[in-house]
C-alpha positions as CSV (number, residue, x, y, z in Angstrom):
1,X,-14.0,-7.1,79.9
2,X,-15.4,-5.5,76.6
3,X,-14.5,-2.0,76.4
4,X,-15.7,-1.0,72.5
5,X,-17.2,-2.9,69.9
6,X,-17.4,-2.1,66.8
7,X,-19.8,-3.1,63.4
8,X,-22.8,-2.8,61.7
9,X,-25.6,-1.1,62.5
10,X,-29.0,-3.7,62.7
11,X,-31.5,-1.9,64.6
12,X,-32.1,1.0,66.4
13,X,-34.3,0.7,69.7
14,X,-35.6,3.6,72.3
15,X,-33.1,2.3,74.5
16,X,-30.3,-0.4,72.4
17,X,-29.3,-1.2,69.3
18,X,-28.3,-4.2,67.6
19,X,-24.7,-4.7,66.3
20,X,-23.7,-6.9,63.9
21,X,-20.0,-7.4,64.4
22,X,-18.3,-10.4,62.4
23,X,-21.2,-13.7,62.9
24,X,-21.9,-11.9,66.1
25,X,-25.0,-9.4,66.8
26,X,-25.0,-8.1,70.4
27,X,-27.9,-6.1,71.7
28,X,-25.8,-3.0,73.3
29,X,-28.2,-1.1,75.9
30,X,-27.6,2.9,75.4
31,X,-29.1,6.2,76.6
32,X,-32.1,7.7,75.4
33,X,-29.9,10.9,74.0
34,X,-27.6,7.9,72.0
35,X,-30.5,6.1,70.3
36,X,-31.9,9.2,69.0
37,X,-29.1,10.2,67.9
38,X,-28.2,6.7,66.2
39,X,-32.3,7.2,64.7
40,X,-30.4,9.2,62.4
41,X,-27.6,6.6,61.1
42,X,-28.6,4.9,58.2
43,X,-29.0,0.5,59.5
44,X,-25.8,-1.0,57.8
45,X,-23.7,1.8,58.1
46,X,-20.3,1.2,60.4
47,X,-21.1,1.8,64.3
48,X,-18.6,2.0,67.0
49,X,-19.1,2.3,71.1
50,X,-17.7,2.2,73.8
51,X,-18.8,-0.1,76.4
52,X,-19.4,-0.7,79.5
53,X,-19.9,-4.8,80.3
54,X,-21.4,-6.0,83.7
55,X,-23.3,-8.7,85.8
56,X,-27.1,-8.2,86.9
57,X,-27.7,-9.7,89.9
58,X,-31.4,-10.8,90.4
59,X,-33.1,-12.8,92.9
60,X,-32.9,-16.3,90.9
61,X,-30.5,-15.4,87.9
62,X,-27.4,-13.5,86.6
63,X,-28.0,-10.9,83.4
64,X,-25.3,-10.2,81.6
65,X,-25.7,-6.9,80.0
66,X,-23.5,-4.5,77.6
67,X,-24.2,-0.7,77.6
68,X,-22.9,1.6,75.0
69,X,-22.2,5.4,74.5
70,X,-20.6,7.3,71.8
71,X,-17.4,8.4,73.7
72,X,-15.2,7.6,76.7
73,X,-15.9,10.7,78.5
74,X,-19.5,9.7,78.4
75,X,-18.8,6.2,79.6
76,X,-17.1,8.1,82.3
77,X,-19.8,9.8,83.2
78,X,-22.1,6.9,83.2
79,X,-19.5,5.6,85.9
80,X,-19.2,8.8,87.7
81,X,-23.4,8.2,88.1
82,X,-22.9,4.5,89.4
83,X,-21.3,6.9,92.5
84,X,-24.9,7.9,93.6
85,X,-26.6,4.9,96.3
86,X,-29.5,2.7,95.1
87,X,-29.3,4.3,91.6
88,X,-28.6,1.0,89.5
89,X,-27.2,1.2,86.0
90,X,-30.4,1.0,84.3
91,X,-31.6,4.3,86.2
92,X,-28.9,6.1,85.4
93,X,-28.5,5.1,81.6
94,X,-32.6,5.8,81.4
95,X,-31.8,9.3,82.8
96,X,-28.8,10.5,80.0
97,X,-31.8,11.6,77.8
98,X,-30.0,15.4,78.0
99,X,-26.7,16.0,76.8
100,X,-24.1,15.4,78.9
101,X,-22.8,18.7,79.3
102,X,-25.7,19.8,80.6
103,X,-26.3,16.8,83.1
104,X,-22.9,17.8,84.4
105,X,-24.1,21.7,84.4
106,X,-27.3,20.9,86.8
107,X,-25.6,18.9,89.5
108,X,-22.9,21.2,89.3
109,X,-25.0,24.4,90.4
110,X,-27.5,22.0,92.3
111,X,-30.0,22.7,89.9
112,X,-32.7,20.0,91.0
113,X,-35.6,21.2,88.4
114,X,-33.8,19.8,85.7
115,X,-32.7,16.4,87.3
116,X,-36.3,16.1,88.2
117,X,-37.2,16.8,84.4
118,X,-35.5,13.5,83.9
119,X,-36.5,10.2,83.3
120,X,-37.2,7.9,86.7
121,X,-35.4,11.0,88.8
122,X,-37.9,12.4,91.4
123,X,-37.0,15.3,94.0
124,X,-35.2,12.6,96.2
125,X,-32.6,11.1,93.7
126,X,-32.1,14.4,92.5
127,X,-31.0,15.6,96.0
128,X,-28.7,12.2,96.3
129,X,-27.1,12.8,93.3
130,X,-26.3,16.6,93.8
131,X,-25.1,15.6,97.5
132,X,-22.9,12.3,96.1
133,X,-21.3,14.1,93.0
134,X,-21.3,18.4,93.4
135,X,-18.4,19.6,92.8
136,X,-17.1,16.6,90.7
137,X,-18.0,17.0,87.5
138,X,-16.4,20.2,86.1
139,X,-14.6,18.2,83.4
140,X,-17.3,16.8,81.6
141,X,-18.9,20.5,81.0
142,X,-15.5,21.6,80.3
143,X,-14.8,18.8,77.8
144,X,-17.8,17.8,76.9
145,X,-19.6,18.4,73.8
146,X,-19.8,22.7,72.5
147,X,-22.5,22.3,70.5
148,X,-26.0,24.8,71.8
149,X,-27.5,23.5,75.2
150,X,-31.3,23.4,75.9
151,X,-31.9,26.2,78.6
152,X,-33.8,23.8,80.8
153,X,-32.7,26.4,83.9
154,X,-35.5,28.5,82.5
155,X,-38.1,25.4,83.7
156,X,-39.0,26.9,86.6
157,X,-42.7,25.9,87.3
158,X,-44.3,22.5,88.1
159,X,-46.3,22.5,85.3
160,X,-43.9,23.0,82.8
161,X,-42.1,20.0,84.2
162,X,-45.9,17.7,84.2
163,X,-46.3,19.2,80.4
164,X,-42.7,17.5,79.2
165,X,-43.3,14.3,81.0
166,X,-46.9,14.1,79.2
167,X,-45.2,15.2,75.7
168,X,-42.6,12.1,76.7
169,X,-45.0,9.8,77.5
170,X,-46.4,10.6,74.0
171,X,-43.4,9.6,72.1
172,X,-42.0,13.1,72.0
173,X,-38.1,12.7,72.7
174,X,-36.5,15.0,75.8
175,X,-35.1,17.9,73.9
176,X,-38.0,18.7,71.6
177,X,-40.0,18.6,74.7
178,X,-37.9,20.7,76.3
179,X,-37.7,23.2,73.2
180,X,-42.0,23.2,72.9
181,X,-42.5,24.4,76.2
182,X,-40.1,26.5,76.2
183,X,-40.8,28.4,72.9
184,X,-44.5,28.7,74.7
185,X,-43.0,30.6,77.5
186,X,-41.0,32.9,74.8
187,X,-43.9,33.3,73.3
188,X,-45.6,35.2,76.1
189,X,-48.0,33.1,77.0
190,X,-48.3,32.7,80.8
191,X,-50.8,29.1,82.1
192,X,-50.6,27.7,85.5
193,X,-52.9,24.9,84.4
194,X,-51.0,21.6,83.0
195,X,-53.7,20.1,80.7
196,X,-54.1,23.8,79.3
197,X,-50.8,24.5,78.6
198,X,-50.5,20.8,76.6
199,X,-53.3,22.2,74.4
200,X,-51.8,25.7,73.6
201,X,-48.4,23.6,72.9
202,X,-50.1,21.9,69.9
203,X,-51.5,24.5,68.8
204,X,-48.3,25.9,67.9
């Protein structure tokens, strides 16, 4: 079982990296919110994760694969996501593209606008996840990262949510999506229309 690794950084991916780590360089699968955080860490510099190392079963083969995250309380909560049925690793890692925290915050108070804001989560995985895991996951708000938290509650229309999967789509990572519409909406400017409120976002 390989629990951390730790060496240099290669390459940073949308969705790994590659560590070099003595004449080793593993391709470590990580959350959307990790590699754009790791976007910022210069390639070369020292790197260490912890990991979480398992077996893909496939039809006609076995994938071995090793995901990474920057704590163990986030490995934890990777885990505590493993919980919900037929939502496979590789769903749930594509879906941490919030901070943690806030993850934690939405199933916590049921809030399924912002799991549906959420990579590959649409209104009925965000309903099995709030019924497998409500009420679970006080700890990892609690002692999860303080830095500021996006104010996704405040997403409260349909076409916000179609605006920040189009901004995604675009290469535009969660968070700044997040922060466009919303600064639209603090703005004053109230659209109903998807495609118009896209255009009055780059506008700003």
């Amino acid at each position: 079982m390989i629990r951390r690794i730790r060496g240099q950084l290669v390459e940073v991916g949308t969705d790994y990296v590659l560590l070099q780590a003595d004449h080793l360089c593993y391709e470590v699968l990580v959350a959307p919110a990790t590699a754009e955080a790791l976007a910022e860490q210069p390639i070369g510099s020292d790197l260490e994760l912890h990991t979480h190392y398992f077996m893909q079963m496939e039809k006609t083969r076995t994938t071995p694969l090793l995901i990474g995250f920057e704590s163990p309380l986030q490995r934890e909560f990777f885990d505590a996501l493993g919980q919900v049925p037929r939502f496979g690793p590789r769903s749930a890692l594509r879906s941490m593209s919030i901070s943690m925290q806030t993850y934690a915050r939405a199933i916590e108070t049921g809030d399924a606008t912002i799991l549906r804001t959420l990579p590959g989560v649409g209104a009925t995985t965000a309903r099995a996840i709030i019924a497998q895991l409500q009420g679970k996951l006080g700890r990892f708000i609690t002692e999860g990262d303080s830095g500021p938290l996006l104010d996704e509650a405040a997403l409260s229309t349909e076409a916000q949510r179609d605006v920040i999967e189009a901004l995604r789509q675009l290469g535009i990572s969660q968070s700044d999506a997040v922060h466009m519409v919303l600064a639209l909406e603090e703005s004053g400017v109230d659209i109903d229309d998807p495609e118009e409120m896209l255009k009055v976002v780059f506008r700003q």
